[in-house]
Each structure stands twice: as C-alpha cells, then as structure tokens.
Backbone atoms as SQL, in Angstrom:
CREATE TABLE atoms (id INTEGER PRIMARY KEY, chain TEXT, resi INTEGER, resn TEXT, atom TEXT, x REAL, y REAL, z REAL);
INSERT INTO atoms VALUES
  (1, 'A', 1, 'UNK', 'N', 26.993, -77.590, 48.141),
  (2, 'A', 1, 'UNK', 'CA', 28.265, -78.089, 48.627),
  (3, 'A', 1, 'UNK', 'C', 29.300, -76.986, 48.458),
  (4, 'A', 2, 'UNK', 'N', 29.856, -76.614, 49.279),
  (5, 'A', 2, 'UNK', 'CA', 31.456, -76.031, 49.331),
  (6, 'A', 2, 'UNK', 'C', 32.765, -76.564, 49.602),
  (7, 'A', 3, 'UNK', 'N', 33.476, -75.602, 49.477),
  (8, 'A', 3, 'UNK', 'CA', 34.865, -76.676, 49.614),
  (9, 'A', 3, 'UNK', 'C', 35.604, -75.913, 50.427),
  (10, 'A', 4, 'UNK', 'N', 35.575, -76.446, 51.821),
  (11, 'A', 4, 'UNK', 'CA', 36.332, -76.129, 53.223),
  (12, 'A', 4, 'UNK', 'C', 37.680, -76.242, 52.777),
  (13, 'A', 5, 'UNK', 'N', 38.040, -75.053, 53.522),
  (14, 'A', 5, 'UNK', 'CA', 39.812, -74.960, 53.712),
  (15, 'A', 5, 'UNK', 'C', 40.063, -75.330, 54.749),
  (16, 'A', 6, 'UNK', 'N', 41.259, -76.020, 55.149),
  (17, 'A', 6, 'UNK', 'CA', 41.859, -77.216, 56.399),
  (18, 'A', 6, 'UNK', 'C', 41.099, -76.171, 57.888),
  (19, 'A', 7, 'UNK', 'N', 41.404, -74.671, 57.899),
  (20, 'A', 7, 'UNK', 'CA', 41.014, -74.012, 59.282),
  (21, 'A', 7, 'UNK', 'C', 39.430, -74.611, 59.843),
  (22, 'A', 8, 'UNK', 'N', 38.665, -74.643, 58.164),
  (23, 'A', 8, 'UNK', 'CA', 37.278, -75.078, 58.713),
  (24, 'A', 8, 'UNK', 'C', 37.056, -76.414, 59.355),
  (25, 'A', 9, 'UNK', 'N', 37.581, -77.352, 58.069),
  (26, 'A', 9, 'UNK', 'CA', 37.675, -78.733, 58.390),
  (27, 'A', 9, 'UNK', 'C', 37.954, -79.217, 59.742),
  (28, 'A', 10, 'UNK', 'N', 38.887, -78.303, 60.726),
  (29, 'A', 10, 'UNK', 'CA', 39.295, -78.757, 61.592),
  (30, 'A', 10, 'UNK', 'C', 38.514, -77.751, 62.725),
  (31, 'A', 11, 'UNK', 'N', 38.079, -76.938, 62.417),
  (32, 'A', 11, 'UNK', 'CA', 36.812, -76.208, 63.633),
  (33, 'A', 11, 'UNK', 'C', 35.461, -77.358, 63.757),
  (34, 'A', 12, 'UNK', 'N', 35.244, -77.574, 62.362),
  (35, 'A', 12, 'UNK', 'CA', 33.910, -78.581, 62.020),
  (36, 'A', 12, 'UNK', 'C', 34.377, -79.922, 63.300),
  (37, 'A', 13, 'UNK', 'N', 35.096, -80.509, 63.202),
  (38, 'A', 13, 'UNK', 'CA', 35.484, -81.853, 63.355),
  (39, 'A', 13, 'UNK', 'C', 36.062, -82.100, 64.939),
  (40, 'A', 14, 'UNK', 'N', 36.287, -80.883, 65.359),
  (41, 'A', 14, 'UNK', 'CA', 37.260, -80.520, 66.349),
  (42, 'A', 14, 'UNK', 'C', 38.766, -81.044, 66.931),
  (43, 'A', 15, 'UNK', 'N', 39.061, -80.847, 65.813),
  (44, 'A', 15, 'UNK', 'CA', 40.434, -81.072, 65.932),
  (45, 'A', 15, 'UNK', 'C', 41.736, -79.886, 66.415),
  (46, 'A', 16, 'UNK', 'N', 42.730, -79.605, 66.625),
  (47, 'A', 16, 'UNK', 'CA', 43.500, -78.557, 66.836),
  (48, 'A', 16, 'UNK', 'C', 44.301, -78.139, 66.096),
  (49, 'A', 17, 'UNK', 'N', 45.133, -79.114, 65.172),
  (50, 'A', 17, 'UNK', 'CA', 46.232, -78.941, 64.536),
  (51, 'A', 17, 'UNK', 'C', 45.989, -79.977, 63.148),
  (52, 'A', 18, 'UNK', 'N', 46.795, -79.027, 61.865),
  (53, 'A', 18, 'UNK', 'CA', 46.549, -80.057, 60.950),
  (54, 'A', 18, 'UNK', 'C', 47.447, -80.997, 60.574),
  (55, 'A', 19, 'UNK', 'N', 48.125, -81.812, 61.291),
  (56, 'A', 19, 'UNK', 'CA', 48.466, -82.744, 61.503),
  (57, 'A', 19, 'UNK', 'C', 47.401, -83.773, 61.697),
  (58, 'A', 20, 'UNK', 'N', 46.599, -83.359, 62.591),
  (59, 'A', 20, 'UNK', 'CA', 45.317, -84.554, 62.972),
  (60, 'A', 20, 'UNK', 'C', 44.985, -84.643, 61.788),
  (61, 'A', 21, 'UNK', 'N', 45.029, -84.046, 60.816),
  (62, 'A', 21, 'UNK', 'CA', 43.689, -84.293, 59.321),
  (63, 'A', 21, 'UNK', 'C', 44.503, -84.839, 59.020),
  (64, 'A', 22, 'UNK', 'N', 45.800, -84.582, 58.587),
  (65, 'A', 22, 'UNK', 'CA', 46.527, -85.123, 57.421),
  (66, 'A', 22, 'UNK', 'C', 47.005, -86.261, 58.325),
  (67, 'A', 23, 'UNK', 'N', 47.449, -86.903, 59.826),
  (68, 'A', 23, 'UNK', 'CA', 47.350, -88.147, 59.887),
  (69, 'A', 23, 'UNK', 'C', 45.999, -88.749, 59.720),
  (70, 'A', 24, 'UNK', 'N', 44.741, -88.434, 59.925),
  (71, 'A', 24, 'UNK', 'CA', 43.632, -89.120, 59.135),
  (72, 'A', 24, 'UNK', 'C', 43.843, -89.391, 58.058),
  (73, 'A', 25, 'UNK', 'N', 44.221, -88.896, 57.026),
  (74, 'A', 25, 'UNK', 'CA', 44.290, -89.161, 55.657),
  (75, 'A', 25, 'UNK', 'C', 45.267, -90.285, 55.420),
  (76, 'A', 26, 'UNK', 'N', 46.711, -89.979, 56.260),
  (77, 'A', 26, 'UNK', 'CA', 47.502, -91.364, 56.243),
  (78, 'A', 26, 'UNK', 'C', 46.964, -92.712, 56.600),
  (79, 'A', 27, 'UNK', 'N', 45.986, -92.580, 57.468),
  (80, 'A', 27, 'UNK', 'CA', 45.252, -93.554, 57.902),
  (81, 'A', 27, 'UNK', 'C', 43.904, -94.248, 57.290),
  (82, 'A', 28, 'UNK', 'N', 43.594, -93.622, 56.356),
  (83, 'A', 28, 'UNK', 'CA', 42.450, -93.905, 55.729),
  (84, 'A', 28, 'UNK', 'C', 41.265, -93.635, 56.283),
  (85, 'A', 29, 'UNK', 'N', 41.328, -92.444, 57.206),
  (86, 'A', 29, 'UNK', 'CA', 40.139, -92.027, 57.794),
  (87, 'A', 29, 'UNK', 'C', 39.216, -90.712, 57.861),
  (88, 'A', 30, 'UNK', 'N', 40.012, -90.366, 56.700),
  (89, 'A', 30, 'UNK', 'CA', 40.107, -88.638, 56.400),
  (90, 'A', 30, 'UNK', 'C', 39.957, -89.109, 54.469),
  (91, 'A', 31, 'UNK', 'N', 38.634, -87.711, 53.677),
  (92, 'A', 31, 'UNK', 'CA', 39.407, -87.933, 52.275),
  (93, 'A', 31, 'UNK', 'C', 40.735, -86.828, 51.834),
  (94, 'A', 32, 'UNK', 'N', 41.373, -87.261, 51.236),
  (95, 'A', 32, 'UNK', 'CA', 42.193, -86.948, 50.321),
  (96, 'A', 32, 'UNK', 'C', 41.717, -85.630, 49.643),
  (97, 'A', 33, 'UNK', 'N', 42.751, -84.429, 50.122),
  (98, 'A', 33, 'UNK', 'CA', 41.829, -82.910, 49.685),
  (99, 'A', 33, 'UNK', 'C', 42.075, -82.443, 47.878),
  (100, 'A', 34, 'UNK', 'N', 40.858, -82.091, 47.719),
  (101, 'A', 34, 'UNK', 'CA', 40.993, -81.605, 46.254),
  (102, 'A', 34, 'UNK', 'C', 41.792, -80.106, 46.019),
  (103, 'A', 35, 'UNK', 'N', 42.746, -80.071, 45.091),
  (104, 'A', 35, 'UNK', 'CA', 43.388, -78.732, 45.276),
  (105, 'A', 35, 'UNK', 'C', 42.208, -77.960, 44.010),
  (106, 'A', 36, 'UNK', 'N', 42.395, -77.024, 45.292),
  (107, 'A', 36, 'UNK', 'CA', 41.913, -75.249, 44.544),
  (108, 'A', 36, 'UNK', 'C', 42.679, -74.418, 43.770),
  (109, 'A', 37, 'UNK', 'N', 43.435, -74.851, 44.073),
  (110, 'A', 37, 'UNK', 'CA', 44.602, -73.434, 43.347),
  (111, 'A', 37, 'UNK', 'C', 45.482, -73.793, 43.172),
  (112, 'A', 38, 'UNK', 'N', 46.707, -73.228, 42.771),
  (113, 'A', 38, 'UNK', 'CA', 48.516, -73.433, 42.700),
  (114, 'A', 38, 'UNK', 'C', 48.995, -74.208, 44.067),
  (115, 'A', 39, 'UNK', 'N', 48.645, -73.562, 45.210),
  (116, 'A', 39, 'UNK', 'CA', 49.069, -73.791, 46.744),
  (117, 'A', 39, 'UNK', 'C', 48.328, -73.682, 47.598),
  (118, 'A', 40, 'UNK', 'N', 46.797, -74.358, 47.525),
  (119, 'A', 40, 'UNK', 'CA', 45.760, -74.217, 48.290),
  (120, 'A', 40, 'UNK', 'C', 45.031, -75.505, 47.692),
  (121, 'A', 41, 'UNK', 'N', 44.405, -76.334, 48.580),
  (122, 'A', 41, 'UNK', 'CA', 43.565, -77.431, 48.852),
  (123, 'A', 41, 'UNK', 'C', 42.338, -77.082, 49.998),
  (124, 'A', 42, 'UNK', 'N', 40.935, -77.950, 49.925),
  (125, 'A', 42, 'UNK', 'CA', 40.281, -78.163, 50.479),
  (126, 'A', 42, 'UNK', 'C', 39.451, -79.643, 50.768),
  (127, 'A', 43, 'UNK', 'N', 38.373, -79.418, 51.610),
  (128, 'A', 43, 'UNK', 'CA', 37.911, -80.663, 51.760),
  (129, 'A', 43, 'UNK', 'C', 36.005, -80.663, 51.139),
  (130, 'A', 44, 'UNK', 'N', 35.303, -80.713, 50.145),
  (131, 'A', 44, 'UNK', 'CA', 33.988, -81.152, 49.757),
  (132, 'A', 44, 'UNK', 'C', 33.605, -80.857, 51.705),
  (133, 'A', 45, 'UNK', 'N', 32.779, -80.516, 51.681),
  (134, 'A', 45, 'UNK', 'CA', 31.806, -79.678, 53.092),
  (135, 'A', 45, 'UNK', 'C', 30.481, -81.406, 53.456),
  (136, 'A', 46, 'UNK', 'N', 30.461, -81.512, 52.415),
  (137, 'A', 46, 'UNK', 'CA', 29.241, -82.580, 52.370),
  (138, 'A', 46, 'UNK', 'C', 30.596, -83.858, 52.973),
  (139, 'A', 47, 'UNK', 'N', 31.616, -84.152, 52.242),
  (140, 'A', 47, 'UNK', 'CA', 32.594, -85.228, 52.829),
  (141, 'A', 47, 'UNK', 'C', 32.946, -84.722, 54.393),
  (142, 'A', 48, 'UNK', 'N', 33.311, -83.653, 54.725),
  (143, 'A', 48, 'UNK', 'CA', 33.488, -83.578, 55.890),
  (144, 'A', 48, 'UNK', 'C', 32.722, -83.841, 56.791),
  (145, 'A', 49, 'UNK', 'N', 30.924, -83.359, 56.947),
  (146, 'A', 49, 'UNK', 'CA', 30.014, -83.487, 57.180),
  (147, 'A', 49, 'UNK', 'C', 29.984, -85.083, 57.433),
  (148, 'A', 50, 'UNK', 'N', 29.825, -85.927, 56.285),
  (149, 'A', 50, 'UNK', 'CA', 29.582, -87.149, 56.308),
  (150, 'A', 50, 'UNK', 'C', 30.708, -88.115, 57.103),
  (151, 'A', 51, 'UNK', 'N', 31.837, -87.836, 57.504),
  (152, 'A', 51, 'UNK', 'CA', 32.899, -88.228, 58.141),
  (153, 'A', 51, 'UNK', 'C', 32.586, -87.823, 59.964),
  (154, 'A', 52, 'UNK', 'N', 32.193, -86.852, 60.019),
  (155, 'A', 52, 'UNK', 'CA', 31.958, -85.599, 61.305),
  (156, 'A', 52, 'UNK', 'C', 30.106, -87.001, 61.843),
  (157, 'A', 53, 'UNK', 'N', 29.658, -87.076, 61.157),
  (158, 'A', 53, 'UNK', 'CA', 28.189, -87.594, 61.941),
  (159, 'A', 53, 'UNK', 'C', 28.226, -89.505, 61.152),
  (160, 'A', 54, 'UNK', 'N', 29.739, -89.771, 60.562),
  (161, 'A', 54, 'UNK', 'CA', 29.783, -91.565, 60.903),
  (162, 'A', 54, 'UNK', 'C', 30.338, -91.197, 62.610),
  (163, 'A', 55, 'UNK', 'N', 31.512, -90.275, 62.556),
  (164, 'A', 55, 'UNK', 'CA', 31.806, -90.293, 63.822),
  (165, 'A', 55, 'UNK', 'C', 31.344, -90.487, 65.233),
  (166, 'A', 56, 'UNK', 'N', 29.895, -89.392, 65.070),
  (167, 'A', 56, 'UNK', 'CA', 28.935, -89.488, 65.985),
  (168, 'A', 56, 'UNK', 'C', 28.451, -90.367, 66.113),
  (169, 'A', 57, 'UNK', 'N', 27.995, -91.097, 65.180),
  (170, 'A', 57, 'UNK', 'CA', 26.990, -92.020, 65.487),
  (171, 'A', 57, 'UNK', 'C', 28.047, -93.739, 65.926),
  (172, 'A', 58, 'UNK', 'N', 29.115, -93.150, 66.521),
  (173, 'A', 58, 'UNK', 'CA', 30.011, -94.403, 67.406),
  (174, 'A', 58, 'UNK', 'C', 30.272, -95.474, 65.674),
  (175, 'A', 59, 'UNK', 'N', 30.247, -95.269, 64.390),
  (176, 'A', 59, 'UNK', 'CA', 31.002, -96.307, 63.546),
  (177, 'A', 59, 'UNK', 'C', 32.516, -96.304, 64.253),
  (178, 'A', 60, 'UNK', 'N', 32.770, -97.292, 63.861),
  (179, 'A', 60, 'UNK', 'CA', 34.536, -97.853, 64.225),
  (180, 'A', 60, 'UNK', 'C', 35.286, -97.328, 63.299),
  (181, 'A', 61, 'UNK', 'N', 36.367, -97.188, 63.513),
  (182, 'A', 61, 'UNK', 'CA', 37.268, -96.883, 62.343),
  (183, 'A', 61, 'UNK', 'C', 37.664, -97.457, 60.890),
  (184, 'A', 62, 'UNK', 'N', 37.235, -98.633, 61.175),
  (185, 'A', 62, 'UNK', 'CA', 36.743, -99.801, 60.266),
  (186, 'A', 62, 'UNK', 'C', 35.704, -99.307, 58.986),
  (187, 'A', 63, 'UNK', 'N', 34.832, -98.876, 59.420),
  (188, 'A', 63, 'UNK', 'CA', 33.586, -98.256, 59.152),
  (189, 'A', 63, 'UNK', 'C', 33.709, -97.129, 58.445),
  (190, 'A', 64, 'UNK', 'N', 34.361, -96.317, 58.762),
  (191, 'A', 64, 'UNK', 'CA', 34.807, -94.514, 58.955),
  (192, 'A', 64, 'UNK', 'C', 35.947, -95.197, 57.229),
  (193, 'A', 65, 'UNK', 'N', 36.559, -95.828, 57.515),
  (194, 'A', 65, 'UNK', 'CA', 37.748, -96.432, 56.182),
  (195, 'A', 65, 'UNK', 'C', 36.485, -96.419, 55.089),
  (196, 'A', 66, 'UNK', 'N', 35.821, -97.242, 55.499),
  (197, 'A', 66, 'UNK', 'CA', 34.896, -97.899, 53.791),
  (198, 'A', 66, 'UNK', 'C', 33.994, -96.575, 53.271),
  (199, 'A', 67, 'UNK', 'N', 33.511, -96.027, 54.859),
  (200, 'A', 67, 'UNK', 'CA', 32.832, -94.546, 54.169),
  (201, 'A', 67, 'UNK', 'C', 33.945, -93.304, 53.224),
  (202, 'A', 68, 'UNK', 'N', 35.051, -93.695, 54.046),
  (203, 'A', 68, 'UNK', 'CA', 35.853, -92.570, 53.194),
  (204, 'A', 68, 'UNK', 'C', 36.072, -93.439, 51.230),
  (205, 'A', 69, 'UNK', 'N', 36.294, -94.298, 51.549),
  (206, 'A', 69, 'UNK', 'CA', 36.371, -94.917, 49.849),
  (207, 'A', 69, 'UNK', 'C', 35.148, -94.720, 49.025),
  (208, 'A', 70, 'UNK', 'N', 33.824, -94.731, 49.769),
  (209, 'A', 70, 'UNK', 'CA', 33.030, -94.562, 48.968),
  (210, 'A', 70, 'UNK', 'C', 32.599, -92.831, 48.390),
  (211, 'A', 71, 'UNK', 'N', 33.548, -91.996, 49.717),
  (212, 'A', 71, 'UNK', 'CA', 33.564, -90.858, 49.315),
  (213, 'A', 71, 'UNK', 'C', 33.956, -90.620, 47.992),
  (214, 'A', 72, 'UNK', 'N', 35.140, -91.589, 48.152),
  (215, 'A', 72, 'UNK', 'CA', 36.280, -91.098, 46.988),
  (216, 'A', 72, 'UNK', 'C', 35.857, -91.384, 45.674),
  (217, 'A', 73, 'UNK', 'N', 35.311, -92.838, 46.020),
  (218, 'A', 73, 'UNK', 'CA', 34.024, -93.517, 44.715),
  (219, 'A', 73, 'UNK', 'C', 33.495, -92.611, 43.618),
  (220, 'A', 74, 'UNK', 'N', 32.522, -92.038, 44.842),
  (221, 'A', 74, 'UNK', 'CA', 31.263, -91.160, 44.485),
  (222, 'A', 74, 'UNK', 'C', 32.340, -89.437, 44.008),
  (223, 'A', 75, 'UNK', 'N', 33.302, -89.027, 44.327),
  (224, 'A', 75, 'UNK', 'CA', 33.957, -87.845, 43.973),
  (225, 'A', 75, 'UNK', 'C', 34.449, -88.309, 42.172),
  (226, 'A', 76, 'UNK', 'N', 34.640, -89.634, 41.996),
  (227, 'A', 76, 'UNK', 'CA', 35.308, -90.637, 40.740),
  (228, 'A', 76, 'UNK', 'C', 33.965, -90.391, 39.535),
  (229, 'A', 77, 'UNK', 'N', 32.887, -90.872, 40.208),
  (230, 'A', 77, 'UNK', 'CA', 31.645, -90.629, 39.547),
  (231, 'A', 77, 'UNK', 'C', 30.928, -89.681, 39.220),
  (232, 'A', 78, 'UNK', 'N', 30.704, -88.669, 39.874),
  (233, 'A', 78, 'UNK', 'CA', 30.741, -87.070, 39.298),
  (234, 'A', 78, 'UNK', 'C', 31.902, -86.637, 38.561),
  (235, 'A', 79, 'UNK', 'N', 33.085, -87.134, 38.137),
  (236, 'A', 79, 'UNK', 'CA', 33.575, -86.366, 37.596),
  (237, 'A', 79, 'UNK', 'C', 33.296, -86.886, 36.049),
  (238, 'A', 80, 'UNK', 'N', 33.427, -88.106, 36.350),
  (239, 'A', 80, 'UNK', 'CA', 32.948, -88.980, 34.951),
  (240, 'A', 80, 'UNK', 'C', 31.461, -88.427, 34.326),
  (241, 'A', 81, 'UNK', 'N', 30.546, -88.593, 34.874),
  (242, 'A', 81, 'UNK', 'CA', 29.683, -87.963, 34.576),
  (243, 'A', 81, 'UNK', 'C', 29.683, -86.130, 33.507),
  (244, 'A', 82, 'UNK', 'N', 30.466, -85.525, 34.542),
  (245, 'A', 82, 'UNK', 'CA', 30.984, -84.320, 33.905),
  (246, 'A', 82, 'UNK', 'C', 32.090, -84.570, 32.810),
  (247, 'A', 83, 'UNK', 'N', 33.011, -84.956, 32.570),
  (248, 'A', 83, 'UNK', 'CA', 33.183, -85.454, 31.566),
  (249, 'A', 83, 'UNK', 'C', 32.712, -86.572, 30.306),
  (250, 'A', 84, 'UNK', 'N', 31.437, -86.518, 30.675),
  (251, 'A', 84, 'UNK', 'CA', 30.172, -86.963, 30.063),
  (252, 'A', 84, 'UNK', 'C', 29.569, -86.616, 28.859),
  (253, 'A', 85, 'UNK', 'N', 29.421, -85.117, 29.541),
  (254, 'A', 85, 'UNK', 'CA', 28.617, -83.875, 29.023),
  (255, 'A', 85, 'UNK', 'C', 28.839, -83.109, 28.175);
C-alpha cells in the first residue's frame, strides 16, 4: 500500500480538479485524507483503488457511502492494533 497525493488520486479516478475529491469527501463518497506532513495529505492507494472499482462495478452512491465508512472502520482498526504492539 502507498499513500497517493491528491495529483494521483485524481489521474487514478479521473477526475480534473480537486474540488471533485474534496466535494466527494463532503459527500461521503470519498475517504477523508491522512496527513503526511506539516502541509501535505494523501489518500491509502488500496482506499482509492477500492472506491475507483465499487465505482465500476455500477454500486450507487448509497453503496460507495457504506464502503467509504468501512474504509474508515478498517483505517480505526489497524491503528488500534498498532497501538497494540
């Protein structure tokens, strides 16, 4: 797994402008980016991925919502885990 910066996220997904991501995210259809640095964020490559082929495969937006929560779930649960250890 890597962690896409918004230019990729939005080549991957085909979008133009990042506005489209970040209104996904207002919308609950996009996850919520993890920051890298002081003034830099990205998006988990595997979440984008998994957002990019519910898409394909025609889920509703409906659909695309509950997958992004369980993204967020499962991002909740690895960390716990690592703070486990």
């Amino acid at each position: 797994m890597a962690i896409w910066r918004i230019e990729r996220c939005k080549d991957e997904a085909g979008y133009r402008s990042h506005a489209s991501i970040y209104g996904l995210i207002r919308v609950g259809l996009w996850t919520q980016p993890v920051k890298i640095g002081e003034r830099s964020s990205g998006w988990p490559s595997d979440e984008v991925q998994a957002i990019n082929a519910a898409r394909i495969a025609g889920q509703t937006d409906e659909q695309i919502r509950e997958l992004v929560k369980q993204l967020h779930a499962r991002r909740a649960a690895k960390l716990a885990v690592l703070m486990a250890d």
